[in-house]
C-alpha positions in Angstrom: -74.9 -71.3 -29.5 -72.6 -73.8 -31.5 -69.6 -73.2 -33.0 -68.8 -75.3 -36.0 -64.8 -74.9 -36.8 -64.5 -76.6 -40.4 -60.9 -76.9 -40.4 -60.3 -78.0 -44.1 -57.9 -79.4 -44.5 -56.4 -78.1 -47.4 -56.9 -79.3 -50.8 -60.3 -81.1 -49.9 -63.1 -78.9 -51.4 -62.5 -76.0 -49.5 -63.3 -73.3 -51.2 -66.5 -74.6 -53.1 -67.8 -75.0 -50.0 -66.8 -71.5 -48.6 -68.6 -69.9 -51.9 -71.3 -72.2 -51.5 -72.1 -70.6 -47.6 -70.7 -67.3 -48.7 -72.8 -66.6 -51.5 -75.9 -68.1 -49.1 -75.1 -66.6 -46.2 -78.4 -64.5 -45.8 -80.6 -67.3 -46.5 -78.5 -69.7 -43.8 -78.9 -66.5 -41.1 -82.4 -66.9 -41.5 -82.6 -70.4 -40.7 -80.0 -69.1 -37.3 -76.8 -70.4 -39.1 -74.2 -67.7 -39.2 -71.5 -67.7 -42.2 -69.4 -64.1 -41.9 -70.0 -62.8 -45.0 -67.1 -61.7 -47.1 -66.8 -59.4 -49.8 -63.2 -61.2 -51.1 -62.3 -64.4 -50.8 -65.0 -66.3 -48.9 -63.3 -67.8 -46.6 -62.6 -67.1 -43.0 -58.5 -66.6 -43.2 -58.4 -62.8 -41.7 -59.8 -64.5 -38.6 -58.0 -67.7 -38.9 -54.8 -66.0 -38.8 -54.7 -63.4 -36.3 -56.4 -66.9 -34.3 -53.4 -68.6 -35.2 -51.0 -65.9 -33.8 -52.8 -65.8 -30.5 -54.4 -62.7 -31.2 -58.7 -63.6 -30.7 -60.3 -60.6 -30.9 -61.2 -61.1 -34.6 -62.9 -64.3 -33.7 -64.7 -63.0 -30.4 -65.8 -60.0 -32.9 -67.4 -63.2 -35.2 -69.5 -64.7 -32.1 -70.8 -61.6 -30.4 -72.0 -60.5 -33.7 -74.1 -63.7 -34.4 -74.5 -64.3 -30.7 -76.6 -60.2 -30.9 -78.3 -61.3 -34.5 -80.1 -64.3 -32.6 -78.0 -67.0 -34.0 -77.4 -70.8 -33.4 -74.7 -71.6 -35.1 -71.7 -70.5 -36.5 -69.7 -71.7 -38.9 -66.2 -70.6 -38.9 -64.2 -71.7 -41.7 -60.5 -71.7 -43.2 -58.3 -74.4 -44.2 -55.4 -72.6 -42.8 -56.9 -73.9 -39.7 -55.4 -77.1 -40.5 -52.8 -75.9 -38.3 -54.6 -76.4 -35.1 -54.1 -79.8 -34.9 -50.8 -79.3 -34.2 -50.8 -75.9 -32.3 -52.5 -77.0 -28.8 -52.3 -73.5 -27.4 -54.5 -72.4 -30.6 -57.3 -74.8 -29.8 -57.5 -73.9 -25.9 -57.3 -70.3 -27.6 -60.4 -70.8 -29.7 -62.3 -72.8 -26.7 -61.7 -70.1 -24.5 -63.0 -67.2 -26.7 -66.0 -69.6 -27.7 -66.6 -69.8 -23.7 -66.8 -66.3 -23.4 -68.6 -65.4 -25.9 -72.1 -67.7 -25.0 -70.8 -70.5 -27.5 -72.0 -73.9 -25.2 -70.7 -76.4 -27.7 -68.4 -77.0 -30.2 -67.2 -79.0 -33.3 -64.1 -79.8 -35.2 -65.3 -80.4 -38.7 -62.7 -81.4 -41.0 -62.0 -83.4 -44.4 -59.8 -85.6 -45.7 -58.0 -86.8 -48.7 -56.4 -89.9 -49.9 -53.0 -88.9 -49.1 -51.4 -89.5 -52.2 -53.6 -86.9 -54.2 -54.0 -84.8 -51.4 -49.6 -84.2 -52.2 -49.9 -84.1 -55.8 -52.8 -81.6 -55.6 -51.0 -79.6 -52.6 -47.5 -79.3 -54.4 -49.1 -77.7 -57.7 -51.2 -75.2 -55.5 -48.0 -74.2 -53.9 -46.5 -72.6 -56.8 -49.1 -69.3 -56.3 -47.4 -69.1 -53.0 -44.1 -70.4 -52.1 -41.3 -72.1 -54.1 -41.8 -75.8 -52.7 -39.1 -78.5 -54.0 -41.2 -81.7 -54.6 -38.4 -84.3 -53.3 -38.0 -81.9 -50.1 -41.7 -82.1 -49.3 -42.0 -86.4 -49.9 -39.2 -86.5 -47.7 -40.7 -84.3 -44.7 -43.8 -86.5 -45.2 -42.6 -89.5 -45.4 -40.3 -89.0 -42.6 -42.9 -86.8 -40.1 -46.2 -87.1 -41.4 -46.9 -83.7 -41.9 -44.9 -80.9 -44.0 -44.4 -77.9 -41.9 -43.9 -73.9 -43.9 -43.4 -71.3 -41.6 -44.8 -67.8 -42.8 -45.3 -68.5 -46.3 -47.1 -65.1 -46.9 -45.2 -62.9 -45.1 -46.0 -61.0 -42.5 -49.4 -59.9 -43.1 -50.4 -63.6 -43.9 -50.6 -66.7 -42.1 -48.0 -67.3 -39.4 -47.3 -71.0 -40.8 -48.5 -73.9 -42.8 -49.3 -77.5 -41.3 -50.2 -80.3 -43.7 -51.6 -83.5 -43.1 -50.4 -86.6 -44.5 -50.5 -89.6 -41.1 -53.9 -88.7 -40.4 -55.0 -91.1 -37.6 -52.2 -89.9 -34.8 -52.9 -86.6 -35.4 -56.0 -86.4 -35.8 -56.7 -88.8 -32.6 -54.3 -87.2 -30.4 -56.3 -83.9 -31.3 -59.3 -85.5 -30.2 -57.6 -86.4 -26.8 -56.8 -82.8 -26.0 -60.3 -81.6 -26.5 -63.8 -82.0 -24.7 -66.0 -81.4 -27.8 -66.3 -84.0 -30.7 -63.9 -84.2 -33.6 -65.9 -85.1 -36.8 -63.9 -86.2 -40.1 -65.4 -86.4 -43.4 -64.1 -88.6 -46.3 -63.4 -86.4 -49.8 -64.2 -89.3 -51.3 -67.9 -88.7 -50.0 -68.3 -85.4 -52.6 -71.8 -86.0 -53.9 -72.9 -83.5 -53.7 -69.3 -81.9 -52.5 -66.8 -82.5 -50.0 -68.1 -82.6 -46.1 -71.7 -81.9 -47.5 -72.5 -83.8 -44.3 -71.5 -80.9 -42.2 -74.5 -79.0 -43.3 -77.0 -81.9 -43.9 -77.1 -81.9 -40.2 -78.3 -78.3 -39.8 -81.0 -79.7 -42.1 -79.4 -76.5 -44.0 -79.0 -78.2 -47.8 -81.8 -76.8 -49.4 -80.7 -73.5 -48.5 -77.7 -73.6 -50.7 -79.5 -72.1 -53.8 -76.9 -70.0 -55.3 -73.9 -71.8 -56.5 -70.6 -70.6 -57.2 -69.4 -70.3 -61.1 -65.9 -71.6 -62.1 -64.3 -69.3 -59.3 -65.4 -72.0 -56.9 -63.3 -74.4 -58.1 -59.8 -74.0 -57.0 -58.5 -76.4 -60.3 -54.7 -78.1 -60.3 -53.2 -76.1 -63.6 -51.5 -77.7 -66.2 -47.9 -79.0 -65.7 -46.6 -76.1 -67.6 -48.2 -73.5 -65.7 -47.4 -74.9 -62.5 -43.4 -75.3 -63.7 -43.8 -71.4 -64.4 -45.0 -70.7 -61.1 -42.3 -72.1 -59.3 -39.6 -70.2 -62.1 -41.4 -66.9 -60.6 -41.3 -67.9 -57.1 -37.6 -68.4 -57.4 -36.8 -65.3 -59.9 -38.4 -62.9 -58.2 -36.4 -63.1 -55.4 -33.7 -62.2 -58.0 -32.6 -58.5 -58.2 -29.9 -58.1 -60.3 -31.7 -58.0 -64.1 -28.4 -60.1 -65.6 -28.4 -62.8 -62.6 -32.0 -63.9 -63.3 -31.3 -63.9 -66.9 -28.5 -66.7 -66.9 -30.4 -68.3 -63.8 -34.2 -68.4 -64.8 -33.6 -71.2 -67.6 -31.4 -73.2 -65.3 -34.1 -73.0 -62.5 -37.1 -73.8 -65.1 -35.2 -77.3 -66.1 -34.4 -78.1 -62.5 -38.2 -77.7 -61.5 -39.3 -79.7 -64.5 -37.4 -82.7 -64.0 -38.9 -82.1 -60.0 -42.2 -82.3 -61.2 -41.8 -85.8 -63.5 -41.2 -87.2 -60.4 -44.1 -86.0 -58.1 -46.9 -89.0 -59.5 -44.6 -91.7 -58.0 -44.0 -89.5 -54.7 -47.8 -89.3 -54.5 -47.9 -93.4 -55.4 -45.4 -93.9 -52.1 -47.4 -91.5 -49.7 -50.5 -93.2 -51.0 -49.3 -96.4 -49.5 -47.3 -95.4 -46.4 -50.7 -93.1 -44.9 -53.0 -95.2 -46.9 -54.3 -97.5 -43.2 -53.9 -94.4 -41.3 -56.5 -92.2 -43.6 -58.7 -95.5 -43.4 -58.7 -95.4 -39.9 -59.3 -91.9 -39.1 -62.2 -91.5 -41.8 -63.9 -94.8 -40.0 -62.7 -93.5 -36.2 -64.3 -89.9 -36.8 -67.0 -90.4 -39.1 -70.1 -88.3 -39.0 -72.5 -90.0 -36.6 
C-alpha cells in the first residue's frame, strides 16, 4: 500500500482539490485510492493535527481502515502539514505509523507558489484566524524564510503554523532526511488545477466527476473585508464595552494603512525567493 501525503502547502489550491477527492471519494475507492471521507471540511486537518502533536493514532486509524477495504493507496491530505518540513520528529512520526500499518512506500506531494503571491494571498486569509501585522510577517520572511505562528487556533486546533517562502533549502534539506521521494508541483501548472499531476499518475482523473461549487474556492476577499477581519481579531480580545469603543477605530486605520503596503512586500519577497522557488519546482518535479 502507498501513502501519498499531499502537504499543500497553503494557499496553493488546497481546498479545490480536497473537495474535488472528497466529493469523489467513492468512485476513487473503487479504482483502490482511499480519500477519508469527511462530512465537514474535506480536508484531512483532525488527523493532521493530532499528527503534528505527536499523537498517531488518528492516522494509524486512516491506513488500517483502507489497508482492511483492499486499498492501494491513500491519500492523506491537509495543508497544515506544511509544517512537516520543519518538524523532523513529525516526519519519522508519520513513516513509522505508515511502517506499521502495511504502508511499503511513500510520497511527499506538495505545491508551490510564486512567493510573492503566495504572501499577499496568505496575509488576507489570516484575518479568519489570527490578527497578523503585514510588516511583522515580510520581516520574519525576509529575514528566515518561513513565518512561524504557534497555536493559532487554540487548543483544540493546530499546534502551530509553518509557511514557506525559501523553498529550495527547505524543501531539499527535507528531502535529505527521508528515504521516500519528495515530489513538488508548480501552482503555476493549474490546468486543470493545482498539483493535478498528483492524481494523473493514479491514472485517477477521469474519476473526478463531481466538482465542487463556489465553496471549493477558498477566494482572497476584498481589501475591506479583510481590514474588518483583522479589526475583529483585535477587538475581540477586548472586554471592557467602552475600551473597544475608543480603540476599534484607531485599530481599523492602523491595519489599513498595513495593508497599502502588502503589494510592495509581496514585490520584494517575489525577488528575494524568486531563484529558490525556481529551483525547487525544477529539483522536485513530477517525473
Amino acid at each position: 500500500m502507498k501513502l501519498i501525503v499531499h502537504m499543500g502547502l497553503h494557499k496553493t489550491g488546497s481546498t479545490w482539490l480536497q473537495h474535488l477527492l472528497n466529493r469523489n471519494s467513492r468512485v476513487l475507492g473503487a479504482r483502490g485510492i482511499h480519500y477519508q471521507e469527511q462530512s465537514g471540511y474535506p480536508a484531512h486537518h483532525q488527523v493532521a493535527w493530532a499528527t503534528l502533536a505527536g499523537n498517531g493514532q488518528p492516522l494509524a486509524d486512516m491506513l488500517a481502515t483502507a489497508r482492511e477495504a483492499g486499498r492501494h493507496t491513500v491519500i492523506f491530505s491537509s495543508e497544515d502539514l506544511e509544517g512537516v518540513l520543519f518538524n523532523p520528529p513529525v516526519a519519522a512520526l508519520i513513516e513509522e505509523i505508515a511502517a506499521n500499518e502495511g504502508v511499503d512506500s511513500i510520497e511527499w506531494q506538495l505545491c508551490l507558489r510564486e512567493p510573492g503571491a503566495y504572501f499577499a494571498s496568505l496575509h488576507a486569509q489570516l484575518q479568519h484566524h489570527v490578527y497578523a501585522d503585514a510588516l511583522a510577517m515580510f520581516r520574519e520572511a525576509m529575514a528566515r524564510g518561513v513565518i512561524f505562528i504557534p497555536e493559532p487556533l487554540g487548543a483544540d486546533g493546530t499546534p502551530y503554523w509553518f509557511y514557506c517562502f525559501d523553498a529550495h533549502p527547505f524543501v531539499s534539506g527535507f528531502a535529505g532526511r527521508t528515504q521516500w521521494p519528495v515530489v513538488v508541483h508548480d501552482y503555476a501548472d493549474a490546468d486543470p488545477f493545482p498539483a493535478w499531476r498528483m492524481i494523473d499518475v493514479l491514472g485517477a482523473l477521469n474519476a473526478l466527476i463531481l466538482q465542487p461549487g463556489e465553496e471549493g474556492r477558498n477566494k482572497r476577499l476584498p481589501a475591506d473585508a479583510v481590514v474588518e477581519g483583522f479589526v475583529a481579531r483585535v477587538t475581540e480580545t477586548i472586554e471592557d464595552e467602552e475600551s473597544r469603543t475608543a480603540v476599534e477605530p484607531l485599530v481599523r486605520d492602523a491595519v489599513t494603512r498595513g495593508l497599502v503596503a502588502v503589494p510592495a512586500y509581496a514585490e520584494a519577497l517575489g525577488k528575494r525567493f524568486a531563484q529558490s522557488h525556481a529551483d525547487a519546482v525544477a529539483q522536485f518535479a513530477p517525473r
